[in-house]
LUMPAVEX-944233 format. One record per residue (C-alpha): residue in one letter; x, y, z. Coordinates in nm, 4 decimals, m for minus. Layout:
<rs>
rest A	c1 X	c2 Y	c3 Z
...
</rs>
This chain:
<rs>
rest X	c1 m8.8901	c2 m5.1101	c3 8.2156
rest X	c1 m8.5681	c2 m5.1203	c3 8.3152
rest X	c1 m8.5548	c2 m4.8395	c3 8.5834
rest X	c1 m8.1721	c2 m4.7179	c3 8.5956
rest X	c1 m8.2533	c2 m4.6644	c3 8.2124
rest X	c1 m8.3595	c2 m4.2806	c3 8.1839
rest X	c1 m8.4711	c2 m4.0401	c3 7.9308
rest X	c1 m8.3437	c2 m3.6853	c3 7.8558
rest X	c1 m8.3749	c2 m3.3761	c3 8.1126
rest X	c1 m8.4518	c2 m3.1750	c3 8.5021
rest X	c1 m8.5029	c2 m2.8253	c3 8.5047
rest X	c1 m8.3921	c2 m2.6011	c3 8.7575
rest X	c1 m8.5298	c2 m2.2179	c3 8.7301
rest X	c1 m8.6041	c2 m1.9531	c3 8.9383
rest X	c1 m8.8642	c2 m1.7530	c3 9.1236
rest X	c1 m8.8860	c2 m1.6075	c3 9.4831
rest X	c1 m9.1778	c2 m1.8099	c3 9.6736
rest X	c1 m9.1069	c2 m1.9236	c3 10.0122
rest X	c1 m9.3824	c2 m2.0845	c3 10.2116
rest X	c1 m9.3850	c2 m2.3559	c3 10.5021
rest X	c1 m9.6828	c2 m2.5782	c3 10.6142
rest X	c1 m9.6480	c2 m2.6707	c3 10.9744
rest X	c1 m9.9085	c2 m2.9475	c3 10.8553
rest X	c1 m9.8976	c2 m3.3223	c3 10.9589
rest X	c1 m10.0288	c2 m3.5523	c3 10.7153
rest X	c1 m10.0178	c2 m3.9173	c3 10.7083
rest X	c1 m9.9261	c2 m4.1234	c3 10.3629
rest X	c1 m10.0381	c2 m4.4239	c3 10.5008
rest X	c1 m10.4416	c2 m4.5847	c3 10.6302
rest X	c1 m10.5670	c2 m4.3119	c3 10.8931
rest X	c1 m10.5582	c2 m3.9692	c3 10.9162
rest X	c1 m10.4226	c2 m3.9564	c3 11.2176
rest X	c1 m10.0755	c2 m4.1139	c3 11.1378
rest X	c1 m10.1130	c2 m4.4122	c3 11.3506
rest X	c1 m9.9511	c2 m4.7202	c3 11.2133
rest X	c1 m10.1689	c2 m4.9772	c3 11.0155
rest X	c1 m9.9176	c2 m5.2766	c3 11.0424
rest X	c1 m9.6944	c2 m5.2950	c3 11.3412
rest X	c1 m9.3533	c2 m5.1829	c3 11.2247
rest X	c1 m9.1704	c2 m5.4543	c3 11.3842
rest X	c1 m9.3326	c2 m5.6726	c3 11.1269
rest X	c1 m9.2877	c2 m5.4273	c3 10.8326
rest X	c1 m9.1165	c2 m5.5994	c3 10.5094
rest X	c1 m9.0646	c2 m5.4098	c3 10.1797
rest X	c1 m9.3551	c2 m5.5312	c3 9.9742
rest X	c1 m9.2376	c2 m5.7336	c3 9.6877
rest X	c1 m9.2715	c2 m5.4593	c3 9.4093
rest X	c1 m9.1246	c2 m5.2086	c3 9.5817
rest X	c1 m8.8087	c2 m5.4969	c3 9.6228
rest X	c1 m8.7717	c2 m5.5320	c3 9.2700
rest X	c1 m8.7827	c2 m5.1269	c3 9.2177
rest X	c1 m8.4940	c2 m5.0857	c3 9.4905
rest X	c1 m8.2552	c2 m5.3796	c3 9.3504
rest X	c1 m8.3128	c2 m5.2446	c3 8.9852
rest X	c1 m8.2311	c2 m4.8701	c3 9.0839
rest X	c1 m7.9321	c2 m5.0185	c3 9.2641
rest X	c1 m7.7790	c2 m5.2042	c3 8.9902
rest X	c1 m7.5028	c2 m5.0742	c3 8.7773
rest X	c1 m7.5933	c2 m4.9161	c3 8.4868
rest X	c1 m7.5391	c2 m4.9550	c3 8.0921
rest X	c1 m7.5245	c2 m4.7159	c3 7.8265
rest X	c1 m7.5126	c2 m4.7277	c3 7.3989
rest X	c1 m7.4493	c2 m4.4732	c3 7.2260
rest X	c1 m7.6314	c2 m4.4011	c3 6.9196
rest X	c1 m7.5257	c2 m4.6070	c3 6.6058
rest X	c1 m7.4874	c2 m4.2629	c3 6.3839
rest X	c1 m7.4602	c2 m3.9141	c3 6.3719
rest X	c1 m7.4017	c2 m3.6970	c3 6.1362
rest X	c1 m7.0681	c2 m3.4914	c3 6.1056
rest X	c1 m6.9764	c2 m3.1354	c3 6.3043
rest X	c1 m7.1883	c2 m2.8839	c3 6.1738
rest X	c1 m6.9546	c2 m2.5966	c3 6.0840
rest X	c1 m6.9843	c2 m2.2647	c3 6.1603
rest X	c1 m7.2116	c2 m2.2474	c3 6.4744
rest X	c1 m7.2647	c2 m2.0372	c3 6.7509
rest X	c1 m7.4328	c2 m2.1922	c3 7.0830
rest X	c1 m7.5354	c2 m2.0568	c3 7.4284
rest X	c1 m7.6013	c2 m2.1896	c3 7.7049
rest X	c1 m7.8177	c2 m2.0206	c3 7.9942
rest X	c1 m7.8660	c2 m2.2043	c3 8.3144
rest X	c1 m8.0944	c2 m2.1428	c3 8.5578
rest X	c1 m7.8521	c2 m2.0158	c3 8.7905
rest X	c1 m7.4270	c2 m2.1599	c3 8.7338
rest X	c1 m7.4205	c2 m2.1371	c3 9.1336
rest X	c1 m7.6519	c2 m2.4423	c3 9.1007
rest X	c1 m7.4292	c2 m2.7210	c3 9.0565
rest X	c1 m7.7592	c2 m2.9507	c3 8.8943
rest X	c1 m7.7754	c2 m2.6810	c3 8.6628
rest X	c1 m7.3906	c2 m2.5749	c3 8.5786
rest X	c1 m7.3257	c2 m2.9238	c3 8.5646
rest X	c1 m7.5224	c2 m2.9738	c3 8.2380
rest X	c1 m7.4677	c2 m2.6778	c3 8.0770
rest X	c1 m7.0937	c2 m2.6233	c3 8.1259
rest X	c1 m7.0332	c2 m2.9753	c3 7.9529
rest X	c1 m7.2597	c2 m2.8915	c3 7.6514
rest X	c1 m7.0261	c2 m2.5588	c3 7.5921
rest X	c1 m6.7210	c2 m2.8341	c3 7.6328
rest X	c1 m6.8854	c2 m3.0425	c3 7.3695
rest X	c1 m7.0044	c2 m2.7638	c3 7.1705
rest X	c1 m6.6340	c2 m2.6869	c3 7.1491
rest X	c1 m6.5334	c2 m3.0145	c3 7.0767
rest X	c1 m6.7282	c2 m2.9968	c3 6.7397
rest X	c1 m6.5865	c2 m2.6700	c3 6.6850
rest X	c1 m6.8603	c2 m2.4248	c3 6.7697
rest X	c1 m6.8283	c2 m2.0622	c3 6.8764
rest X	c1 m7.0050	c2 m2.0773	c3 7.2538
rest X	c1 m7.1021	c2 m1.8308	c3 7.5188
rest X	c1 m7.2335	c2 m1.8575	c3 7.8904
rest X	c1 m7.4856	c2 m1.6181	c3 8.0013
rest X	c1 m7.5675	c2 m1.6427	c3 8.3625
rest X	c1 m7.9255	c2 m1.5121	c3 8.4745
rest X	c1 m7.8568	c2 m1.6590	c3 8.8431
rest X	c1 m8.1757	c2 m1.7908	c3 8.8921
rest X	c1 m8.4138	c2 m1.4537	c3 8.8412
rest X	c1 m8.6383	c2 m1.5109	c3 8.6256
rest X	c1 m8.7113	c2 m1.1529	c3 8.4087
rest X	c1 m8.2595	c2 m1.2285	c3 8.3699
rest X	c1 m8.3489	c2 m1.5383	c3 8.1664
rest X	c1 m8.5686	c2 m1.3832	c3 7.9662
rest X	c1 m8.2981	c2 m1.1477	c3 7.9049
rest X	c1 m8.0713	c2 m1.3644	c3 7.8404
rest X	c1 m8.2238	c2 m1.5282	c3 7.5990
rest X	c1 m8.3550	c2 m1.2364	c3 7.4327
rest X	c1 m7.9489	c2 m1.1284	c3 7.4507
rest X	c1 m7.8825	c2 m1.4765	c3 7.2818
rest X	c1 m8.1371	c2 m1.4234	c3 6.9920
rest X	c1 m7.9482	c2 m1.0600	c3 6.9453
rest X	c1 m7.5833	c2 m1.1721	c3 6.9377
rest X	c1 m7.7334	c2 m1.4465	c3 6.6618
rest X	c1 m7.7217	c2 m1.7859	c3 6.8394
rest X	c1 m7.7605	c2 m2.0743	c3 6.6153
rest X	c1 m7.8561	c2 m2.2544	c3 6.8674
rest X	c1 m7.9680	c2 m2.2612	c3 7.2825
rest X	c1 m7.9180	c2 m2.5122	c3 7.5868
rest X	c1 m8.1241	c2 m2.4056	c3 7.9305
rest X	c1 m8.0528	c2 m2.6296	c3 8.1651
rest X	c1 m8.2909	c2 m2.5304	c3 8.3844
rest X	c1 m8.5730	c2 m2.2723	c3 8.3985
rest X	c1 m8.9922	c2 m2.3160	c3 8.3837
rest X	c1 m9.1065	c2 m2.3295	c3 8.0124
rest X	c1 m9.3932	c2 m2.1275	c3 8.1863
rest X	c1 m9.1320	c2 m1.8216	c3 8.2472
rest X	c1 m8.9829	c2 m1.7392	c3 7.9618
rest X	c1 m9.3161	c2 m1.6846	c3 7.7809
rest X	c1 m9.4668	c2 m1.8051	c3 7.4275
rest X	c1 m9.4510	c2 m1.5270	c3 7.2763
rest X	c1 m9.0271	c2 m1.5232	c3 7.2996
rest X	c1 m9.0488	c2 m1.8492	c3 7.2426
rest X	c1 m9.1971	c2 m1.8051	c3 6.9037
rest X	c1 m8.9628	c2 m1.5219	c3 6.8533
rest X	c1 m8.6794	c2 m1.8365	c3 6.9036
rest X	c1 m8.8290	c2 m2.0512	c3 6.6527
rest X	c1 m8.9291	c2 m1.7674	c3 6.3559
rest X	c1 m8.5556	c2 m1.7393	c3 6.3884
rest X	c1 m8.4400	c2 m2.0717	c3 6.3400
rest X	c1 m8.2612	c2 m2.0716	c3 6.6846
rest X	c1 m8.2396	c2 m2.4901	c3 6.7496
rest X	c1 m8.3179	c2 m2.4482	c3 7.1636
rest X	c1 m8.3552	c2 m2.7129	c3 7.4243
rest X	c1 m8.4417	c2 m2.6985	c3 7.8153
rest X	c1 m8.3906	c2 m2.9498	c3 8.0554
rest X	c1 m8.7157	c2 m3.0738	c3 8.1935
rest X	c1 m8.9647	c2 m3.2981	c3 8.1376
rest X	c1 m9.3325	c2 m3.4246	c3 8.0817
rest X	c1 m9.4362	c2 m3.2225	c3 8.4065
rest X	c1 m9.3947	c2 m2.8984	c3 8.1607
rest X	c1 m9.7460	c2 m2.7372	c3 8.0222
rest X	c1 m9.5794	c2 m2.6752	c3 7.7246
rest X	c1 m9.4025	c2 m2.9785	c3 7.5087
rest X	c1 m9.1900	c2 m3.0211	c3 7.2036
rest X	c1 m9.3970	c2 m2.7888	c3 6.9931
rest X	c1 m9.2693	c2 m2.4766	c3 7.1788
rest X	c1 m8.8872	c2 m2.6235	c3 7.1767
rest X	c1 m8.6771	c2 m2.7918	c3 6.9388
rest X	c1 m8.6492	c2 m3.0344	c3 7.2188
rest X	c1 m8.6715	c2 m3.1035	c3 7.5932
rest X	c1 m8.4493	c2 m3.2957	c3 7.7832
rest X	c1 m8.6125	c2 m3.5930	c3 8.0526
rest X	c1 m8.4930	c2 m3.5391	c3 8.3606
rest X	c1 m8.8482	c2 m3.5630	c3 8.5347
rest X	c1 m8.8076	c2 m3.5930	c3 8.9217
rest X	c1 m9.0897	c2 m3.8364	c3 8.9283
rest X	c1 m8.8393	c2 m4.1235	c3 8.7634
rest X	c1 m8.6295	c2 m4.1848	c3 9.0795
rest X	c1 m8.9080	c2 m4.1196	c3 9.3551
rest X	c1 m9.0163	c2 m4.4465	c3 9.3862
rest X	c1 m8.6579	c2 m4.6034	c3 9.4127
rest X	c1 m8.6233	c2 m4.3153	c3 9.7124
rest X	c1 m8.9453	c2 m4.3851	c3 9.8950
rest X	c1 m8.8535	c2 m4.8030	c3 9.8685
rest X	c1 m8.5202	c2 m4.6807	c3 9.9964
rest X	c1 m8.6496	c2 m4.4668	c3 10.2848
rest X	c1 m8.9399	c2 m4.7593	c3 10.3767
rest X	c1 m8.7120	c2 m5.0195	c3 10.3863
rest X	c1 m8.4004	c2 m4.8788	c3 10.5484
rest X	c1 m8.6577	c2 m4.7491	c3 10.8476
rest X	c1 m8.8179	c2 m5.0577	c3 10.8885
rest X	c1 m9.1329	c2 m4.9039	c3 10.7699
rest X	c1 m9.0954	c2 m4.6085	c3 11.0562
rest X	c1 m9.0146	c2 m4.2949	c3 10.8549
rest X	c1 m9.1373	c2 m3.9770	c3 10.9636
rest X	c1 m9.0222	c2 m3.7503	c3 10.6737
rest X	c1 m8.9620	c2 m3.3803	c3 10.6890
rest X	c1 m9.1148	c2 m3.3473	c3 10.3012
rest X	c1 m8.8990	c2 m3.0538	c3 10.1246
rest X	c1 m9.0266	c2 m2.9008	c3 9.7722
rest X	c1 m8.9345	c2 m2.6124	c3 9.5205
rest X	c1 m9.2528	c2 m2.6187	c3 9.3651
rest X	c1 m9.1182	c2 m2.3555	c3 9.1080
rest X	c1 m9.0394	c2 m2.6187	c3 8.9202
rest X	c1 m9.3081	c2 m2.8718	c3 8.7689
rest X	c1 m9.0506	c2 m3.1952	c3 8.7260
rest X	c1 m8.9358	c2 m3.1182	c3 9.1134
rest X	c1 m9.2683	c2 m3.0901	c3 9.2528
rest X	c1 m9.3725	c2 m3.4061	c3 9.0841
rest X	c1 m9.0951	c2 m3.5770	c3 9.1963
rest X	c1 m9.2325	c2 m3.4550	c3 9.5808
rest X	c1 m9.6300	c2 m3.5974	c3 9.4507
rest X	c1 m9.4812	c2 m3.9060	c3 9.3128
rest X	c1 m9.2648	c2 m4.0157	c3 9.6385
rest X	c1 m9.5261	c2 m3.9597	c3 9.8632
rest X	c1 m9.7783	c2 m4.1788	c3 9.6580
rest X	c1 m9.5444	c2 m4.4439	c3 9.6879
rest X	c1 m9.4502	c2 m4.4151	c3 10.0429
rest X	c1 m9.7906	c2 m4.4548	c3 10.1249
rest X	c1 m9.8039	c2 m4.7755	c3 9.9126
rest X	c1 m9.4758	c2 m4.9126	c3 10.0430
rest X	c1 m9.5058	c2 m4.8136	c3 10.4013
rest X	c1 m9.8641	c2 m4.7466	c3 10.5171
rest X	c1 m9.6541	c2 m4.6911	c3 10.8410
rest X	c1 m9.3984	c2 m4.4192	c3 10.7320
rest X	c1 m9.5376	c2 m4.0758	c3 10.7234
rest X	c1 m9.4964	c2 m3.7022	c3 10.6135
rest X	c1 m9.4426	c2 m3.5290	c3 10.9182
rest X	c1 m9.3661	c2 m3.1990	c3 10.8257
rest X	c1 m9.3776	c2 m3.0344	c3 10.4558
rest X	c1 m9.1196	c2 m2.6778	c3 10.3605
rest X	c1 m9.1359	c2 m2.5288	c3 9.9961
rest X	c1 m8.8901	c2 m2.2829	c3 9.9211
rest X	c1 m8.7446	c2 m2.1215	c3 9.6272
rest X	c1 m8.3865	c2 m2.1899	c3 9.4678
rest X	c1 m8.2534	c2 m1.7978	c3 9.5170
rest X	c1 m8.3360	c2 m1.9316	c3 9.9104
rest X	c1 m8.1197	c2 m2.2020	c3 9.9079
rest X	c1 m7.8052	c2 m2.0830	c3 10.0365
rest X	c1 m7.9829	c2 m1.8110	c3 10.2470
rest X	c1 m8.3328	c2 m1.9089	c3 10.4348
rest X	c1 m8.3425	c2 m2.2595	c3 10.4141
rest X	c1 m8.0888	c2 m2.3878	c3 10.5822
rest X	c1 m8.2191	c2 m2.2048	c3 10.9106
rest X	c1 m8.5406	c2 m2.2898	c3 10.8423
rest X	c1 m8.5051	c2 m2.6728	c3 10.8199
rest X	c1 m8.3331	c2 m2.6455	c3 11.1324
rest X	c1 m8.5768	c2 m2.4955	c3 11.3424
rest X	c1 m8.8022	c2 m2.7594	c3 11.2037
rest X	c1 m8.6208	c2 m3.0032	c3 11.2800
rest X	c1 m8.5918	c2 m2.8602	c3 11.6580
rest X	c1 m8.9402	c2 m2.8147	c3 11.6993
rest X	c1 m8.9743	c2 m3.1771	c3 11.5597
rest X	c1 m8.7401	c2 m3.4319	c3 11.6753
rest X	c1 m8.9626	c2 m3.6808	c3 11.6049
rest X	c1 m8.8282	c2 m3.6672	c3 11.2078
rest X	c1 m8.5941	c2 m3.8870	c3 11.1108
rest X	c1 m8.5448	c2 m3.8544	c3 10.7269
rest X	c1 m8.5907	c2 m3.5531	c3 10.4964
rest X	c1 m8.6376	c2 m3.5648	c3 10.1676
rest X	c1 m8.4517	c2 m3.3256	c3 9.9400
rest X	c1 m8.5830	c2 m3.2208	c3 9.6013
rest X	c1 m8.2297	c2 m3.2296	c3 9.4504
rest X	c1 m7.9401	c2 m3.2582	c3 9.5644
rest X	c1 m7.8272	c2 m2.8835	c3 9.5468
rest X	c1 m8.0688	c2 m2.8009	c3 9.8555
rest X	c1 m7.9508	c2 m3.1396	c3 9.9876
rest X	c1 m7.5862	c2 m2.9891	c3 10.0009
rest X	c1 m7.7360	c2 m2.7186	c3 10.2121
rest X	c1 m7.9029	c2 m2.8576	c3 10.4245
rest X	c1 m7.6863	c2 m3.1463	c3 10.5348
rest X	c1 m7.5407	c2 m2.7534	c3 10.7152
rest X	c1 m7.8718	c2 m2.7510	c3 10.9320
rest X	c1 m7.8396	c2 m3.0808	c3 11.0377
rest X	c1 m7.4912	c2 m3.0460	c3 11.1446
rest X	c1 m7.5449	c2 m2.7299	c3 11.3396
rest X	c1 m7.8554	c2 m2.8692	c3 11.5225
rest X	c1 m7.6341	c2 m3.1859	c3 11.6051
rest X	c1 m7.8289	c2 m3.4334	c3 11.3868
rest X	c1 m7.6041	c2 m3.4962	c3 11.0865
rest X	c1 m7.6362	c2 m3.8977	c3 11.0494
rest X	c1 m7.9121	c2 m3.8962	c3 11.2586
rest X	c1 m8.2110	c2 m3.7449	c3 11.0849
rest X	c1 m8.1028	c2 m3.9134	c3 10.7527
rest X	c1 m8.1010	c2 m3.7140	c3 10.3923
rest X	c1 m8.2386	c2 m3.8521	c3 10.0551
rest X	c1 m8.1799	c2 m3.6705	c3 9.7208
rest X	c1 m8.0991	c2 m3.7083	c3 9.3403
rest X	c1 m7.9015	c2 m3.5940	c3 9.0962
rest X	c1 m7.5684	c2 m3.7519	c3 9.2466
rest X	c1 m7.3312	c2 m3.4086	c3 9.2484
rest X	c1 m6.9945	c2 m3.5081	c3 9.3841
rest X	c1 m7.0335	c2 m3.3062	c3 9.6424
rest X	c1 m7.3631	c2 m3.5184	c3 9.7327
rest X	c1 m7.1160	c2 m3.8366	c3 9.7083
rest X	c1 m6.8995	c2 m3.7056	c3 9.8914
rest X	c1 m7.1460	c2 m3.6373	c3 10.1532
rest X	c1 m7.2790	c2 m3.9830	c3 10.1647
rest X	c1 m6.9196	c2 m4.1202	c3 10.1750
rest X	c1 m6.9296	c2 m3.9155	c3 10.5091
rest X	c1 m7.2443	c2 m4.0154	c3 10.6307
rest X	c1 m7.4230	c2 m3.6610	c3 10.6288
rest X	c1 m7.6112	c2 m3.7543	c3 10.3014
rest X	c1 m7.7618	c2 m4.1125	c3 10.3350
rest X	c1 m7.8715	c2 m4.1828	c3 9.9583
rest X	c1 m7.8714	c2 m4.0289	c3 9.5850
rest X	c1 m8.0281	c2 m4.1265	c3 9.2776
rest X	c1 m7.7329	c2 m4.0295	c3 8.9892
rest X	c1 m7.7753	c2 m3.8949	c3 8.7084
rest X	c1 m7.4591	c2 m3.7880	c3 8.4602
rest X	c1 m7.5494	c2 m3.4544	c3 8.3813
rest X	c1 m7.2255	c2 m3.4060	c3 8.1937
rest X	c1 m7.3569	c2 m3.6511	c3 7.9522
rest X	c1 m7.6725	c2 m3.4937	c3 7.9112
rest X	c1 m7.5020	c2 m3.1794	c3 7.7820
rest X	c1 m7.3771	c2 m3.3913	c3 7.5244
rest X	c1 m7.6227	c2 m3.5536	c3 7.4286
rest X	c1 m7.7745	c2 m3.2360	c3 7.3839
rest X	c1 m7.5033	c2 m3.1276	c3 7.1406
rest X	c1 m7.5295	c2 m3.3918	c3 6.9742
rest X	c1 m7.9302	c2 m3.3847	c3 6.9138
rest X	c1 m7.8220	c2 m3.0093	c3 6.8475
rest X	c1 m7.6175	c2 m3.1243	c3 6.5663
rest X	c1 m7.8902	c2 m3.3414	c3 6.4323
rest X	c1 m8.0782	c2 m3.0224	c3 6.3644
rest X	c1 m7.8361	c2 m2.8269	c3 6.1844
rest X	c1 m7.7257	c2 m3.0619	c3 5.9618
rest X	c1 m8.1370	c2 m3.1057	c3 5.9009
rest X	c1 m8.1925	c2 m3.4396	c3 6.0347
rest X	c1 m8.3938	c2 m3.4940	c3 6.2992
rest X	c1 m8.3520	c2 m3.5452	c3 6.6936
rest X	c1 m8.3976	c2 m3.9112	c3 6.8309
rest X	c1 m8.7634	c2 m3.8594	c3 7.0009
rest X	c1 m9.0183	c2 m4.1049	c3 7.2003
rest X	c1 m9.3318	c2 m4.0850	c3 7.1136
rest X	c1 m9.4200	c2 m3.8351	c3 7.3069
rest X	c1 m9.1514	c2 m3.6152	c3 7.1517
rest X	c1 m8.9425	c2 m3.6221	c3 7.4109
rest X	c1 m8.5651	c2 m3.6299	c3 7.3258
rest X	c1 m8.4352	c2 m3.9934	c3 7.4327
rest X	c1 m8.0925	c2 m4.0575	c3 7.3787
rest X	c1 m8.1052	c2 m4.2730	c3 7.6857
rest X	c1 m7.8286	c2 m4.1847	c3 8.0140
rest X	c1 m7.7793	c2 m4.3900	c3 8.2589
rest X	c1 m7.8805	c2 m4.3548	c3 8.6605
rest X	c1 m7.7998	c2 m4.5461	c3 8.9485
rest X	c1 m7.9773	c2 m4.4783	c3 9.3084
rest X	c1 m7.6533	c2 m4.4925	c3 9.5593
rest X	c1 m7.5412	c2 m4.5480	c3 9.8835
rest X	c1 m7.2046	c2 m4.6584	c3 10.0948
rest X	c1 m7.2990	c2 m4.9806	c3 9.9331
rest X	c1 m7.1724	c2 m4.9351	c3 9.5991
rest X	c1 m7.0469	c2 m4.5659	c3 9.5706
rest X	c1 m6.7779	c2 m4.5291	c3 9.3012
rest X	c1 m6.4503	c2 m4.5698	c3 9.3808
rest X	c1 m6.3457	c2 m4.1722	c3 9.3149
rest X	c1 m6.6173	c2 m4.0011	c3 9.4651
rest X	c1 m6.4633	c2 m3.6114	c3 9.3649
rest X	c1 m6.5138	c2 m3.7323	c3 8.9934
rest X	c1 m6.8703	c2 m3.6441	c3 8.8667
rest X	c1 m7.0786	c2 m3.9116	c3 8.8426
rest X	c1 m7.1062	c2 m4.0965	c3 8.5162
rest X	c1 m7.1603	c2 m4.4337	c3 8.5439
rest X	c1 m6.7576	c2 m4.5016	c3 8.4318
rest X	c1 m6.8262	c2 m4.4453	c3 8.0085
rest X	c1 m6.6229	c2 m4.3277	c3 7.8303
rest X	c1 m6.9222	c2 m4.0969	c3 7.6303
rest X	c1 m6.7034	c2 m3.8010	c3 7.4812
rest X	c1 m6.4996	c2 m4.0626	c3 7.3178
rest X	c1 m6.7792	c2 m4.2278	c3 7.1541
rest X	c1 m6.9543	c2 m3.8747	c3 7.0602
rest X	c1 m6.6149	c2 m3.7587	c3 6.9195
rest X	c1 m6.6170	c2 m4.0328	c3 6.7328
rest X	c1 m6.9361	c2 m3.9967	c3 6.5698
rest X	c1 m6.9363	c2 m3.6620	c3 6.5088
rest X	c1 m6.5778	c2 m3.7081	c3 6.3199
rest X	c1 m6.4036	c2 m3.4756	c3 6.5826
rest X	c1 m6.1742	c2 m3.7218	c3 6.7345
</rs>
């Protein structure tokens, strides 16, 4: 598989759980957290090699080879889990510029990340008549079957961004997005085992909220412990995306105080990395406890330009959001979306895991792997 290849999706909702372990639990051979290999003699084992150097290659992209024409006539929403969450706006505010492009009435409706708001807001959507709905963000599990069916009986053509950690799958949706957080954790744990020379003690950060995140968390921790039987979770913190700008800032801090022993934290995505990199600056450890995230915000590249954010496995969530219009389109011109066999949307995007190594050249820019996407979507869809 070629790893910076990635499907469609990563969902971003909301709920108000906050809860910290002060647990220490080794990834590696005994319980304790004792070492089994000396570190001084660690090397990157040869798999987790090849994982690295494919995440870190630059990336390719094709388009589809058709589409059909602009639907006409449309009305689309789009209802993120929260537009303060840049992995979240980021998405949906380019699907209402492509929506626009093909010449569709749009609207943003904002729920900002509470949960009983997104089920008003789509319930608001179904109201004003929405032909179709992008939620970029958001548990399947919290907005309920029951308005989901409500969706469908309607003919409303609705897609989430998320991923095969959901309980519920294509059969509730017209489609869900890939964006599963599991995809680029073993790329970040052969990062973090090989740039500590196999002596990471991580401070292991979750929003178990959402499914794809907290797989991400189960999946990088697997394969620390099989990169780096030395490295180990030192500390664990799950929090909640309304605490982001709020609670956890302070709280990573004072876990970092009471544990100077950490020297990498891993960040669920890249919005709570943003944050975070604050607690490490006021407690004095900004390029010294080292930060790992995904979703490559230019804010994030930015930050590793500076050295207070030391890796970040890209995705283009602009493209996604067109590629979501697109598949959109698909429907209401009754064709059908471009699924795996899973059913899984997978108009392939691009990722790249990054570093100072081979950052882009205009960091402000979002991320997108330099294609020129709207151009060939435009063209497709007879637009432009």
């Amino acid at each position: 598989m070629n790893i910076p290849t990635r499907r469609l999706l990563a969902l971003v909702g909301a709920g108000l759980a906050f809860s910290l372990a002060a647990c220490t639990t080794s990834t590696g051979a005994g319980s304790d957290g004792s070492a089994s290999a000396a570190a001084s003699d660690y090397k990157l084992p040869a798999a987790a090699q090849t994982v690295l150097d494919e995440a870190m290659k630059a990336p390719t992209w094709t388009p589809p080879k058709t589409s059909p024409k602009a639907a006409k006539g449309k009305f689309v929403v789009s209802i993120p889990c929260a537009e303060a969450a840049v992995g979240c706006a980021r998405p949906g505010d380019a699907f209402l510029r492509a929506a626009k492009a093909l010449g569709w009435r749009t609207q943003l409706i904002d729920p900002a990340g509470d949960p009983k708001k997104t089920q008003a807001a789509l319930k608001q959507a179904l109201q004003l008549g929405a032909n179709g709905v992008w939620m970029p963000g958001g548990t399947v599990e919290a907005v309920g079957t029951d308005l989901l069916q409500q969706m469908r009986k309607a003919g409303v053509a609705m897609f989430t961004l998320g991923g095969r950690s959901q309980s519920l799958g294509p059969s509730a949706w017209s489609g869900i997005m890939n964006n599963d957080y599991g995809l680029s954790s073993p790329a970040l744990a052969a990062y973090v085992a090989k740039d500590s020379g196999g002596k990471a003690k991580v401070l292991m950060v979750n929003d178990s909220e959402f499914p794809d995140v907290a797989n991400g968390v189960k999946v990088f921790e697997s394969k620390l412990g099989e990169y780096c039987p030395s490295c180990k979770i030192s500390q664990r913190l799950d929090f909640s995306i309304t605490d982001i700008s709020t609670t956890l800032p302070s709280r990573v801090k004072a876990i970092l105080q009471a544990h100077p022993d950490i020297n990498y934290i891993y960040a669920p995505y890249d919005f709570a990395a943003t944050q975070m990199s604050t607690a490490l600056a006021q407690a004095g450890l900004a390029g010294k406890v080292k930060m790992v995230g995904a979703d490559g915000n230019p804010q994030n590249i930015q930050a590793i330009k500076d050295g207070t954010q030391t890796v970040s496995y890209a995705r283009p969530s602009e493209l996604m959001g067109w590629v979501v219009a697109d598949q959109m389109n698909r429907l209401f011109n009754g064709q059908p979306t471009i699924n795996d066999a899973a059913g899984f949307q997978t108009e392939d995007y691009p990722t790249q895991l990054l570093d100072k190594s081979n950052l882009p050249t205009d960091v402000a820019k979002p991320w997108d792997a330099g294609i020129d996407y709207q151009s060939d979507f435009k063209k497709l869809w007879g637009v432009g």
